[in-house]
N, C-alpha and C positions, 0 to 999 in steps of 0.2 A: 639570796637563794642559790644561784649560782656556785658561789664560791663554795659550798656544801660540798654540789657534785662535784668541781674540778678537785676538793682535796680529798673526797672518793678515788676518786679516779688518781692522782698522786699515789695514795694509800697502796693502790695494788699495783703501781710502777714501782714503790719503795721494795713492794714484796720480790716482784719478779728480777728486778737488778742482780742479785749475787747471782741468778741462773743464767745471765747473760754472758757468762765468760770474759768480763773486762778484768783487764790489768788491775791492781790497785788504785794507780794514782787514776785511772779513769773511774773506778768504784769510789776514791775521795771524791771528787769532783760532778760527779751524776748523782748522789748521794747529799752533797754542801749544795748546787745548787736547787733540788729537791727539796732541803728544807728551807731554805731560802724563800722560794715561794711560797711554801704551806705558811709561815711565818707571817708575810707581807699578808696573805690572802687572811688569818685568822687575824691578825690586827684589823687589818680594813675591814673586818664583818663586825668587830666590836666595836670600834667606830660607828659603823652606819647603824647600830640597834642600838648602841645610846643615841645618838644625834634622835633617830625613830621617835626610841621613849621620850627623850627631852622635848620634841616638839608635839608630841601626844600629850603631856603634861599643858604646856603653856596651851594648847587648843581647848581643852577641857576647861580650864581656869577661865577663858574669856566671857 
């Protein structure tokens, strides 16, 4: 549930960066590690709601 809001909150750090006045190679770099996270975070959330379903499945079955 968590990870929802942090990549909320990512979301509208993504927006506000061009307005921040960084150099390029600082906009690559707040930018690459930015997606970085949203990446890791939306993997691990697919992960934990199959692992969820899968042992919602096997609980039901018993």
């Amino acid at each position: 549930m968590w990870q929802q809001w942090v990549n909320g909150v990512l979301g509208i750090w993504i927006i506000a960066v061009p307005f921040l006045g960084l150099s390029a190679a600082q906009n690559l770099w707040v930018l690459a590690i930015t997606g970085l996270v949203i990446a890791i975070l939306g993997f691990w959330g697919a992960i934990q709601h199959r692992t969820m379903h899968e042992e919602g499945h096997s609980m039901s079955r018993a």
